[in-house]
C-alpha positions, 0 to 999 in steps of 0.5 A: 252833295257829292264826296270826293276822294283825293288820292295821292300818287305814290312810287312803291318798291318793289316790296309792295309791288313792280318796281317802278308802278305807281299805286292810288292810296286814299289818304283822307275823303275830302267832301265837296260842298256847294258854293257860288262863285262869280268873276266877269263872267259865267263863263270866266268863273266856270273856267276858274272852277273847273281849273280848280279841280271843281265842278259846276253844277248850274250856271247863274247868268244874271249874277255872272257866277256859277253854282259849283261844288269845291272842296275846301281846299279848292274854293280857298284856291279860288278866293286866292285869286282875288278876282272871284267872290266865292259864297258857299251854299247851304241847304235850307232846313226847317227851324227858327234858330235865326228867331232865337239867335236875334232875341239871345244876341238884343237881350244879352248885349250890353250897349258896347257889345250892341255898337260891335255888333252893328253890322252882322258878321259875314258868312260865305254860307248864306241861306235861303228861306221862305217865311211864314212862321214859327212852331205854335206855343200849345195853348194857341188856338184859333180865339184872340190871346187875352193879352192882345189888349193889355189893361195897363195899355196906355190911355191918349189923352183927347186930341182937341187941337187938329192941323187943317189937312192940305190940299192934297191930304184932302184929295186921299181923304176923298178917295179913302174908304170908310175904315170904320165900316169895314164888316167880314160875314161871318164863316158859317156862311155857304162861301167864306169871306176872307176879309182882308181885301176889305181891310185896305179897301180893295174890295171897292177897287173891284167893283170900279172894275180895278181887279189886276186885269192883264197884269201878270204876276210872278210868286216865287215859292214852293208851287201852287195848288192847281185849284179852280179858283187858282188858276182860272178867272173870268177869262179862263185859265190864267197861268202862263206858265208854271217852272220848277227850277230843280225839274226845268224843262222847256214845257212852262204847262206842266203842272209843278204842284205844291207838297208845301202849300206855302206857294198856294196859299200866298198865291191865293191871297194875292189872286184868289178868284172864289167869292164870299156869299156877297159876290166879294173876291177872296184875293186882292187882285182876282183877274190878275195873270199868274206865273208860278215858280218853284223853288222850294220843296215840300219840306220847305227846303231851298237854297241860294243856288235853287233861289239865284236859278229862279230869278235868273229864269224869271228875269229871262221870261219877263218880257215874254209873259209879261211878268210886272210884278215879283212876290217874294215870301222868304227871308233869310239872315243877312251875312253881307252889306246889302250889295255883297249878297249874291241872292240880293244882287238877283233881286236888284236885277229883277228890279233894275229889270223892270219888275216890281219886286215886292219881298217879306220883312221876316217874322224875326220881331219885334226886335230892331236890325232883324230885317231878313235878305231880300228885304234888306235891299234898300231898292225893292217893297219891303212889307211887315205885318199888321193884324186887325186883332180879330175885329176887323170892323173896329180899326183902334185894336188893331196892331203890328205883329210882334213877330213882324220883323223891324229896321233899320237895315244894317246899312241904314234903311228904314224898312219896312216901307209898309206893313200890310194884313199878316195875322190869321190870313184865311186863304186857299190851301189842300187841308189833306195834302199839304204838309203845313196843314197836315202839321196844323190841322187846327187852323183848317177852317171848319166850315170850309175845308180849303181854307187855313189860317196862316200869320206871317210877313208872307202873307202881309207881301202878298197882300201888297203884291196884289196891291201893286197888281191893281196899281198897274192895271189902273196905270200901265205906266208905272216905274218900279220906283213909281209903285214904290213911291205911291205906296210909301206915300198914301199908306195910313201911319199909325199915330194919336194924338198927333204922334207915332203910335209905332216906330217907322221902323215898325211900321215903315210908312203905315198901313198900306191903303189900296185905293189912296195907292191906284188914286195917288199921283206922286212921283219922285219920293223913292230910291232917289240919289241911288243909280242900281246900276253903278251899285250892281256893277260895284262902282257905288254903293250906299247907307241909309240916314238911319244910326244907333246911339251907343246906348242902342237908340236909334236916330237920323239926322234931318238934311238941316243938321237937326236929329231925331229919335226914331226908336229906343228899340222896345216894342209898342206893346210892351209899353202900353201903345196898343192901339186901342184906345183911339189909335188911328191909321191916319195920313199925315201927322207930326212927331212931338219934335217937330219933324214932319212925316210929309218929309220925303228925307226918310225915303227918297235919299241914298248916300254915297257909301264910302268905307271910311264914312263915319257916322256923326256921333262917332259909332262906326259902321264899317267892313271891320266888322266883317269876317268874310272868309273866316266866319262859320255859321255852321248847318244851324243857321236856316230857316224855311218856308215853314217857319210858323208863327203863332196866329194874332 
């Protein structure tokens, strides 16, 4: 960032100097900061910055803006002129103050300092971030915590009475793999089995010959290990090319490296090609083609800018290398409506492309509204994170991560769409050279040294982007909104009983199942009653079914007018719905009210926003509760792709 100083010109007399000459006498230094601005075109908003007295450092094509450094004299001149949204730009640091921020802001709030804080002040500084994790407390250590299994956890009562299952419940029953059997071989084997593949069942995929063969995938983050079993499969080398925006160059070969071993690690638990002593692969889709972009440095640190430039780049080479698949492991706070949000407009883009886009939920839970930008796009795969407890062969321990970050969005979302394996993921990673396992060398697996325990959002989208790898193998067919729905709609809900175990805004539609997902058929359940174009081009814009009662509940009201509860706001956990007593991933069920998950209302419906709309007990959500050119965040709000999170 560059200072800039503004000189005033003044005549002198002939005291000072020659009568008649005039001198530049600095009256204050003005420092320029870095924005984002977007007007009709990049070449319109170039034009208006460089009139303003700025100058432009990036142009970003697929927002029609610019990066541009201003003072702030000059970016008020800009906003001025009514035509221009200007949204400054603030590097990215390494901390949890959001995580803070969201636990102060839910425990504090009254339930009428809750309805004014409905929607989240805008702020022109928006930040990037990618997530893993928050700082570990001193005790964590690689073991289960005693308190994953709480004594007073609730204990079901016997389910004696079952609804006969449908024919097409039958039909992903058939094809789902026994959850009960699922066993991991034990890490002082010569090869290591990471385990989570068999979780949603992706390791019988691949003996079908379902690995993500031709299908290239695109991991936005801080670059990738240039490791064997990372860049080649049994067809060779497998990355197409490699780009690091903040060193662009036209050669796509060169290798870009990873100081962070954020990008490595997500990317090895999506196409990790090593196998485990029994021939399993490591990673969910093991022949899939990689293309890695980089726009995170070693510290963790990236901007709005540097994110906006990586998906203007990625979108550009869709076609030529076959880019299908999007993995984006980073949040940051939302400060708009989903649809103000210039990085949010990228990712639309990347979307209305073509491109699946599949983005963390954020590691900001248990509490609700702490859903992070990207994964507040109501169009795009939002995934939370779901551990197996440390056992992986007995699926009733298992439970969503407290740190998994929970909906609805501020516009009315539900989100996530599904949680996914996100707690101690084993994956690849340099135990002497990056920097998250130079700060946790704890977490290096012993017995294998290139692999690390990791917890996160990060790594439940990982696991899913490896998902949707083998979805488009098995059909090349696939609409982004296609994905999306096959997913939502064969993932494993977590109930007993007959009742949900968490809140949909927990845990979206369940647990998501890789072979109920390449064997479903469904079409139509997702992003219906919403056009991505009139949203990205500003003509419509909508809200979710989802509201609050001004006690802080959170309810829809179904199409027949009927409302229903969905979530008080608690965590399961701390109410005893642990699930360990019985509680199951099963696929179909039905709430105590009688509202049927088979519903697609939840999902499919998009309305209309309109900024008079008024929710039907009165609780408004509107642009009052914008400030959108006086807010001030300040430096504090940031966070990073090495934001840790304790292990569970």
């Amino acid at each position: 960032m560059k200072s800039i100083n503004r000189y005033l010109l003044l005549a002198l007399t002939s005291a000072i100097g020659a009568p008649g000459v005039a001198y530049a006498t600095p009256l204050q230094e003005e420092q320029a900061q870095r924005y984002i601005v977007q007007g009709a075109s990049v070449g319109a908003a170039s034009r208006a910055v460089t009139a303003a007295g700025g100058d432009v450092f990036k142009e970003l094509p697929i927002i029609k803006g610019v990066g541009a450094e201003l003072t702030d004299m000059e970016a008020g001149r800009l906003r001025a002129e009514g035509n221009l949204r200007v949204t400054r730009n603030f590097t990215v640091e390494t901390n949890s103050w959001w995580a803070r921020f969201l636990r102060s802001w839910w425990q504090d709030s009254s339930p009428a300092e809750t309805e004014t804080s409905a929607e989240p002040e805008t702020d022109p500084d928006l930040v990037a971030s990618s997530e893993p994790e928050r700082s570990p407390a001193p005790e964590t250590s690689s073991e289960p915590a005693a308190s994953h299994t709480p004594a007073a956890a609730a204990e079901p009562e016997e389910n004696t009475t079952s609804p006969a299952p449908t024919e097409s419940e039958s039909v992903q029953q058939a094809v789902r793999h026994n959850w009960e059997s699922v066993a991991c071989e034990s890490s002082e084997h010569q090869k290591l089995d990471t385990c989570f593949p068999t979780l949603i069942g992706a390791d019988q995929l691949h003996e079908q010959g379902i690995n993500g063969d031709g299908v290239t995938v695109a991991v936005l983050d801080s670059g990738m290990w240039n490791k064997s079993h990372l860049i080649d499969d049994d067809n060779g080398y497998r990355v197409l090319a490699q780009y690091d925006v903040r060193n662009p160059t036209g050669d796509y070969e060169s290798d870009i490296h990873d100081g962070s071993g954020h990008g490595s690690h997500v990317t090895s638990v999506i196409m990790s090609h090593e196998t485990s002593e029994s021939g399993k692969w490591n990673g969910i889709a093991p022949e899939a083609d990689l293309v890695s972009v980089r726009a995170f440095d070693a510290n963790g640190q990236s901007s709005y800018v540097d994110v906006i430039a990586a998906l203007d780049w990625i979108v550009a080479h869709k076609d030529v290398f076959n880019i299908r698949v999007l993995n984006l492991s980073f949040s940051a706070p939302p400060r708009s409506y989903y649809y103000d949000d210039p990085m949010n407009q990228a990712v639309m883009a990347a979307w209305q492309a073509g491109i699946v886009v599949v983005a963390s939920a954020g590691n900001t839970g248990p509490e609700p509204m702490s859903i992070g930008a990207p994964g507040n796009v109501p169009y795009v795969i939002t995934v939370g994170a779901m551990t197996d407890n440390y056992t992986p062969g007995d699926a009733s321990d298992d439970y969503v991560a407290s740190f998994s970050s929970a909906g609805p969005t501020h516009s009315g979302f539900v989100k996530p769409e599904v949680v996914a394996p996100g707690g101690h993921i084993m994956a690849m990673l340099d135990g002497s050279n990056h920097k998250i396992a130079l700060r946790h060398p704890e977490f290096v697996e012993p017995n294998h040294q290139e692999f690390f325990a990791m917890s996160g959002t990060s790594q439940a989208a990982a696991v899913v982007t490896g998902t949707v790898a083998l979805m488009l193998q098995a059909d090349p067919s696939l609409s982004p909104d296609d994905v999306k729905c096959r997913l939502i709609d064969s993932a494993r809900t977590a109930s007993v009983n007959g009742e949900l175990a968490y809140s949909v805004l927990q845990q979206g539609a369940g647990l998501v199942d890789a072979i109920a997902a390449v064997n479903n058929t469904t079409r139509g359940c997702a992003n219906q009653g919403m056009d991505i174009s009139l949203d990205l081009s500003g003509s419509e814009h909508y809200y979710g079914p989802v509201n609050q009662h001004e006690g802080g509940a959170f309810y829809l009201v179904s199409p027949e007018g009927s409302e229903y509860t969905l979530w008080d706001g608690d965590y399961a956990r701390g109410n005893g719905f642990l699930w360990s007593n019985g509680f199951l991933w099963s696929n179909a069920f039905t709430e105590s009210n009688g509202f049927l998950w088979s519903n697609a209302f939840l999902w499919s419906n998009g309305f209309l926003w309109s900024d008079g709309f008024l929710w039907s007990n009165g609780f408004l959500w509107s642009n009052a509760h914008f400030e959108t050119e006086t807010a001030d965040w300040g430096d504090t709000a940031t966070a990073s792709v090495n934001q840790w999170v304790d292990q569970e």
